[in-house]
N, C-alpha and C positions, 0 to 999 in steps of 0.2 A: 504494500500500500504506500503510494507519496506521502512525500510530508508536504502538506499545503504549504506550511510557511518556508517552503524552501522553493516554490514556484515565482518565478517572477520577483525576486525581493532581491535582488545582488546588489552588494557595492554599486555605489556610482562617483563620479564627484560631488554630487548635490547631497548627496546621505554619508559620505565618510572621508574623512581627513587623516592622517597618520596624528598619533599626540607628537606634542614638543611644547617642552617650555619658550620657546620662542615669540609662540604668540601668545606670552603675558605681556610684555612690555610692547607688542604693536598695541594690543590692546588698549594699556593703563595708559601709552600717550596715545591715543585718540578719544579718549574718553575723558583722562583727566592730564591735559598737558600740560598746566600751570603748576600744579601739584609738586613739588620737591621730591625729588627723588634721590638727591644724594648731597651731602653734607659733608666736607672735607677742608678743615681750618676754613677758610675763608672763601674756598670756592663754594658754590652752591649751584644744583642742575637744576631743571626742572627735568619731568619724564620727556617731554616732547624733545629736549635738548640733549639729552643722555640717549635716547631714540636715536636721533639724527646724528649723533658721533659716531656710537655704534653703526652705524649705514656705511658714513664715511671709512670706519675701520673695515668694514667687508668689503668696501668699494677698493679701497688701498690694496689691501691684500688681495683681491682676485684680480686686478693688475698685476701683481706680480704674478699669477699665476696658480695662484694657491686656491684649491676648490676640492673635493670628494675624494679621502683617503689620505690626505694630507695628513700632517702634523703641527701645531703653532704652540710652541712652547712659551710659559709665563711665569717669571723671577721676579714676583711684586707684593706690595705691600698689601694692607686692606685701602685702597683709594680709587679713584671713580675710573681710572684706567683698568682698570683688574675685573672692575662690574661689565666695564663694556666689550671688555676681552670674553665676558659669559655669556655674551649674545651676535659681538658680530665675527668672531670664530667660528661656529658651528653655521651660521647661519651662510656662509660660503659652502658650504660641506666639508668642510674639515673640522679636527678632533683638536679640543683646547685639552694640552697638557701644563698643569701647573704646577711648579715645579716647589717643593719645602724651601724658603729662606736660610733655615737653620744648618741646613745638610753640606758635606764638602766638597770640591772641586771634582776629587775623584766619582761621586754616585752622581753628583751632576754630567758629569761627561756620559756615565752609564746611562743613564737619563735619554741625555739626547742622542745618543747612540742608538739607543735601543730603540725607541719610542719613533724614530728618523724625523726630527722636528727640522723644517724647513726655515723657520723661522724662528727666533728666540725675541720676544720683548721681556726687559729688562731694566730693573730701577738703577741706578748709578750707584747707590750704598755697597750693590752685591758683586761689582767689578774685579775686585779682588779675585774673589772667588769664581764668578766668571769668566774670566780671563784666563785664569788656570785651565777651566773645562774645556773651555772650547780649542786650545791647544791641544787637549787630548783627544779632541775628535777629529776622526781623518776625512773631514770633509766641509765641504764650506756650510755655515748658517748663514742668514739674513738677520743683522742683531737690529734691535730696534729700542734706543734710548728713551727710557722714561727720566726726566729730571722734575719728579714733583715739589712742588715748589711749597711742603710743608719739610721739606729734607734739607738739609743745611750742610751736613755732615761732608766727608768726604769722598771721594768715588768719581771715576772717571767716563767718560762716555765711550763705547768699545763701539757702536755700530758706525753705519754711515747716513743713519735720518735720526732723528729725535720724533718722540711722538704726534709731537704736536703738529711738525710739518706735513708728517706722514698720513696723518687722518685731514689737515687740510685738503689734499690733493684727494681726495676720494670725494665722491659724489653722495648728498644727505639724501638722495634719491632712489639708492641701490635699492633694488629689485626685495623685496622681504617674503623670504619663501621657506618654506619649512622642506622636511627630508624625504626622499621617495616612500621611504619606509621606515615608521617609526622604530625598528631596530638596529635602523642605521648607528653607528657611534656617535657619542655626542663629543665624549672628553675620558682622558688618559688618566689616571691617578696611579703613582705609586706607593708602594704598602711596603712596609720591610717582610723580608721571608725569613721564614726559619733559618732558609741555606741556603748561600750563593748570593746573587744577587737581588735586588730588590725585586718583586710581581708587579706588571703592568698589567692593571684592573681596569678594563673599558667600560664603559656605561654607554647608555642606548637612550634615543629622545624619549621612549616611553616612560621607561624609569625614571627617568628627570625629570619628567612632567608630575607624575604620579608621583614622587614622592617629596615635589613642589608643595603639591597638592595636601599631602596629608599631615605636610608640619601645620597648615593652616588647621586642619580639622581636628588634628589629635591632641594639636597646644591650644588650642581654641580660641586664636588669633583673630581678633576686631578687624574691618577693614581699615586701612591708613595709620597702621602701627607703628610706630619710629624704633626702628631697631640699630643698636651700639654693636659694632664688629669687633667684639673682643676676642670670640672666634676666627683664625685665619681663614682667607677665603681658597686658600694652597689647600684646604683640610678635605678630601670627601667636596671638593667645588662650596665649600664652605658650609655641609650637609645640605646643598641642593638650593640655602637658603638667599642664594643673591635672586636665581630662579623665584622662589617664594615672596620676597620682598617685590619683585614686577607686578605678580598675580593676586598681592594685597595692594597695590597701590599704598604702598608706604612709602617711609623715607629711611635709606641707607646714611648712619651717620656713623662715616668709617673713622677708623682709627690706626695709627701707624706702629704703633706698639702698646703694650698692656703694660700699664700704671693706674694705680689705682687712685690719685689724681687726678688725671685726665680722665678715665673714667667717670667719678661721681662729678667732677665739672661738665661732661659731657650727658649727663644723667639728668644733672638741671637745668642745663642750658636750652637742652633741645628737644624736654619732656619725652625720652627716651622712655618704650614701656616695653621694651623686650630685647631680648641678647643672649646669648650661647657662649658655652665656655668650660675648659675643662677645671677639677675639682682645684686646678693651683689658679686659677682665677677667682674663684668664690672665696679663695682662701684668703687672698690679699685685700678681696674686700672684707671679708668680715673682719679679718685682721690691723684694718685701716684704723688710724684715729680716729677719734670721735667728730672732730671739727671738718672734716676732708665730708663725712657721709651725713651730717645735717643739711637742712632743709630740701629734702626730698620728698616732695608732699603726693604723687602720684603714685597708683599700684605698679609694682615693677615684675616681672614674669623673668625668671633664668632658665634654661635648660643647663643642667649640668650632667655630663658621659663621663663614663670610664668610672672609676671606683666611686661608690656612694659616698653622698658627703656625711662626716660625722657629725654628732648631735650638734657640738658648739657652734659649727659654722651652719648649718640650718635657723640654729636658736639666733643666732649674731644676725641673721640674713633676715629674718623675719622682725626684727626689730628695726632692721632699716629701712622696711617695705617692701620685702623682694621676695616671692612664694615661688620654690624650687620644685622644677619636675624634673625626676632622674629621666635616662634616656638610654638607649643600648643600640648600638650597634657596627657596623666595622667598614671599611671601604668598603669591601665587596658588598656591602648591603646598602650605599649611596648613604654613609650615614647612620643616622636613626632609623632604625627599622622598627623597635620594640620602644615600648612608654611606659614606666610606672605608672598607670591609670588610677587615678585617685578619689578615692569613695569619701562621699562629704563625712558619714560619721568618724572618719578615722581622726578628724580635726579634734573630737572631742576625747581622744586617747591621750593617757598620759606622752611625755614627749620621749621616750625610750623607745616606745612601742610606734609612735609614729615613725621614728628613725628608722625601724625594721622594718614597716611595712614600704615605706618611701624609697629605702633601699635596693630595692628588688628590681631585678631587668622589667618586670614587667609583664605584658604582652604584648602582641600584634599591632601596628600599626595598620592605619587602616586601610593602606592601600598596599599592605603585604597579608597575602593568603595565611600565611601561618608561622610563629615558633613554636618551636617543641623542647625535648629533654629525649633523646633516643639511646639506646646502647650501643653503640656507635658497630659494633663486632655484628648484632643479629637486625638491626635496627626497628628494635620493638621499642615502644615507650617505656618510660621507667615510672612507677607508681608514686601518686600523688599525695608521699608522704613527708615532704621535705627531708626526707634522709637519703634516697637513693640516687647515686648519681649516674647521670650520662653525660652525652653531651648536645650541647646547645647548637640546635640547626636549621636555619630559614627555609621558607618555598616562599616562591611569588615574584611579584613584579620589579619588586624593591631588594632583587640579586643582579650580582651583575652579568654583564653579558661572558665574560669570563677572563683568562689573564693572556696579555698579547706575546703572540708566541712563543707558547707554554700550552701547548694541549695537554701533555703527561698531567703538570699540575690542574689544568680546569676540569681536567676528567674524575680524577683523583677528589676533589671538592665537592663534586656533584654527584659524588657515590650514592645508588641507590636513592634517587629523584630528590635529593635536597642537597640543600648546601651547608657545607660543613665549617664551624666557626672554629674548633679546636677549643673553644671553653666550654670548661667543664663543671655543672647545673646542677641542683635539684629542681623538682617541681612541687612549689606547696597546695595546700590541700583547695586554696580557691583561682589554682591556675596559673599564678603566679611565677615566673622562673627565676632563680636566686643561682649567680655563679657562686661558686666556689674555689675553683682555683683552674688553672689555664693549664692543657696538655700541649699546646706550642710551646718554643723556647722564642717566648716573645714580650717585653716587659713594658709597660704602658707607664710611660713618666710621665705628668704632664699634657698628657693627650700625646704625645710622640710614641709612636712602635719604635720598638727596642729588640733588634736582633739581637738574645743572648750568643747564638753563633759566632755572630758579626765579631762581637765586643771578642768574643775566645780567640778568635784568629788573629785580632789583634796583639793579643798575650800573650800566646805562641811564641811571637815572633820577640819577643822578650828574651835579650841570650839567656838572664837566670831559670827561666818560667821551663819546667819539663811537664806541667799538667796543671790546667788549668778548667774550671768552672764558674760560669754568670749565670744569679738566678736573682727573682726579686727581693727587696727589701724594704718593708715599709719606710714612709718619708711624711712626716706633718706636711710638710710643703708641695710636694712634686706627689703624694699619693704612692708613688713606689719607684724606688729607683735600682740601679744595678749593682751589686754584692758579687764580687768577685773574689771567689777560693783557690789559691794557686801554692803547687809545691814546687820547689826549686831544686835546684839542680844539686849535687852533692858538693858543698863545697863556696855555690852559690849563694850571694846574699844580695838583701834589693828590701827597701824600705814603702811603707804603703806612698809616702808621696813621691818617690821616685816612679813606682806606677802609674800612678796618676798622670803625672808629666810626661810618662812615655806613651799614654793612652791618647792625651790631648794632641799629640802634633802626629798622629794617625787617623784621627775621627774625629767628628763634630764633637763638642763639646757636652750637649745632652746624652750622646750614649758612654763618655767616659764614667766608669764606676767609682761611687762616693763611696765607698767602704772596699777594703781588701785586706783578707784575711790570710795567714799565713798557715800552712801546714799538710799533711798528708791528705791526701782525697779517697772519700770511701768507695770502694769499685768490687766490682763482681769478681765472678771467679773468672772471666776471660777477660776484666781490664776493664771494662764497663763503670764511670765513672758514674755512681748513683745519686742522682741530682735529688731525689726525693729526700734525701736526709740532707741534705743542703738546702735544700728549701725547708725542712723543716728546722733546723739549725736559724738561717734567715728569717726564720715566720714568715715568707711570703704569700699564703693566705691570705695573714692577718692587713697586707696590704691593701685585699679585695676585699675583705670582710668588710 
């Protein structure tokens, strides 16, 4: 027997369009083009004017050639160059790779190597360290100078246009068209891996649209919300939310570095009512003097990721008007995938017990199909008794498309039709998933992934160092940072801050370990260095906890 509703009912152009976040900001400037869209010291957009730069940047770039499959790589601050690079990148057909500020010449070079970015726009601060990369790349980029003009500092200009000129020559006119197919790539993001080199995690206009869409719904975001970038927008495309910020017709009031000064100045100035940020953000606020966080007379909304905040800085945050929702989730999941979803009586809970409930990953965001708690070997669920662990693993919209050339690993992730986080969960009794401790060697400082690998091979190469292990360590500040255990050589000797200095002029600075410990390492009987009693040595739990 037919199915009626499969007669005569096909796609057409008049009934279906591919998604993209793209057409939020055609949108928000035609509808609302006077409206502020971005805030940056002294400059101020409207949406119609951030629209028409953005055009101009697609119109530049696809002069040069740059259109479907490309690469356009980005070395920037949080500033209204970095928002328009989220719209008129993709909007040529090419994939905005953004590149981390914080990270060294050497993963940057890996970066554009890998990623084959045609072009690099770049702020002049990061020169240094750009100049370095691009020497290591054996091919030419197209560098394109950002000198924002809340920057002062020093830094050279490496390309041969400056931005400004670059987006003149381009036409406010350019063509605004979305992608043949919403699975097309939107944007590049790099993740640290357990091993080897960093994973290049692509994302798809779907996802981007859609999980646009759902920070508005799951944070329960007003229209023309003014949001503070305390969050990088290098992070996960900033969790999706420079996208989100178009399709609320808010206002971006960016920021070039986290000070928690500038912050609460930024907080009153510009009736700021929402902002992202990891738990050493909330820390510094709560931890601010008292005169820096007065006169904040409006509700403020945070999202804070990665390890739950502890009671003081909830209690400290709520005193200054700031009501926190945890949030969970990882690149591959564009972000936020999962919400502490918060039930109005739990306000009336002692504050212990709000901590614990607050705590919890949560669930499903609304535009991802599902999280779970699986055992990862049979991949049955594990019973809803907050004691039994598996591990924590997505389906839905809000995964990504998978890692750029690395099928072994995208396959490997997507074992048995979900995607595999490597944290490892319980599930409490009303649904709720609660990490417990991480089966990657992966350490979350700060909001930065932390290859424990990474950090070993540095150690290695330490003439005293004959074995070596990095696992986490809880941090007031940073939430967890890297604890490195290493035995030396016979004979050998080497001081923890002689480590330290040899770690710092081989890696960024964040993944160098704040503690090292000296002595014999516990291993199996084939040599197998047993990290679970090192981590329990370190309490690294107690980091996630």
């Amino acid at each position: 027997m037919q199915n009626i509703y499969q007669q005569g009912l096909d796609k057409n152009a008049a009934n279906y369009t591919p998604l993209t976040p793209l057409t939020f900001i055609a949108r928000t400037a035609y509808v609302y083009p006077e409206r502020t869209a971005v805030i940056h010291g002294q400059r101020r957009y409207s949406w119609l004017e951030t629209f028409s730069r953005a055009r101009r940047l697609a119109s530049a770039l696809s002069a040069l050639g740059i259109g479907e499959g490309d690469t356009v790589a980005a070395m920037l601050n949080n500033t209204p160059e970095m928002v328009e690079c989220h719209f008129g990148v993709p909007v040529t057909g090419a994939v905005l790779n953004t590149l981390n500020t914080r990270l060294d010449a050497e993963t940057i070079a890996f970066m554009l190597d890998h990623g084959e970015a045609k072009v690099l726009i770049t702020d002049r601060e990061y020169s240094p360290t750009v100049k370095k990369a691009l020497a290591a790349v054996q091919r030419p980029i197209m560098v394109i100078d950002v000198d924002d003009s809340e920057y002062s500092g020093p830094g050279e200009r490496l390309g041969s246009q400056e931005y400004e000129a670059f987006i003149a020559a381009g036409s406010p006119d350019f063509p605004w068209r979305g992608p043949n197919d919403e699975w097309d790539a939107i944007s590049l993001n790099y993740t640290s891996g357990t091993t080897g080199n960093p994973k290049g995690v692509v994302y798809h206009h779907r996802g981007a649209y859609l999980n646009s869409m759902s920070n508005i719904i799951s944070w329960g975001m007003p229209p023309h919300s003014v949001y503070l970038w305390t969050l990088p927008m290098f992070h996960c495309n900033g969790w999706c939310f420079v996208w989100t910020m178009a399709a609320n017709a808010g206002t971006n009031v960016c920021l070039r570095r986290v000070d928690p000064k500038l912050i609460f100045d930024a907080i009153r100035a510009h009736g700021v009512t929402h902002y992202c940020g990891a738990p050493i953000v909330h820390s510094l606020m709560a931890n601010s003097p008292a005169e820096l966080r007065a006169g904040i007379t409006q509700k403020v909304c945070g999202l804070i990721a990665a390890a739950p905040p502890p009671a003081a800085v909830i209690e400290a945050m709520a005193n200054i008007g700031v009501d926190l929702t945890h949030v969970y989730g990882l690149t591959e999941t564009y972000g936020p995938a999962a919400v502490c979803a918060k039930h109005g009586h739990w306000a009336e809970l002692p504050l212990a017990q709000q901590v614990d409930l607050n705590g919890r990953q949560g669930v499903r965001y609304h535009a991802q199909e599902a999280i779970t708690v699986l055992e990862p070997t049979t991949m049955e669920p594990v019973p809803w008794d907050h004691e039994t662990m598996g591990e924590i693993m997505f389906r839905g919209n809000l995964v990504m498309k998978g890692y750029l050339k690395n099928a072994k690993a995208t396959e490997e992730s997507f074992a048995g039709g979900w995607y595999h986080t490597g944290d490892l969960a319980v599930m409490h009794p009303d649904g709720y998933v609660k990490i417990k401790d991480r089966s990657k060697d992966v350490i979350i400082s700060g909001g930065e992934n932390i290859s424990s690998i990474e950090v070993e091979d540095v150690l290695y190469k330490h003439p005293a160092v004959i074995a070596a292990a990095v696992v986490a360590t809880p941090d007031a500040t940073w939430g967890e940072v890297p604890c490195a255990f290493l035995e030396l050589r016979d004979g050998a000797t080497a001081s923890e801050q002689e480590v330290i200095d040899f770690c710092r002029q081989h890696m960024a600075r964040f993944k160098v370990p704040k503690r090292v410990i000296f002595g014999s390492l516990p291993k199996t009987s084939t040599g197998k260095i047993q990290k679970f009693i090192l981590r329990d040595r370190a309490k690294s739990s107690a980091a996630i906890e």
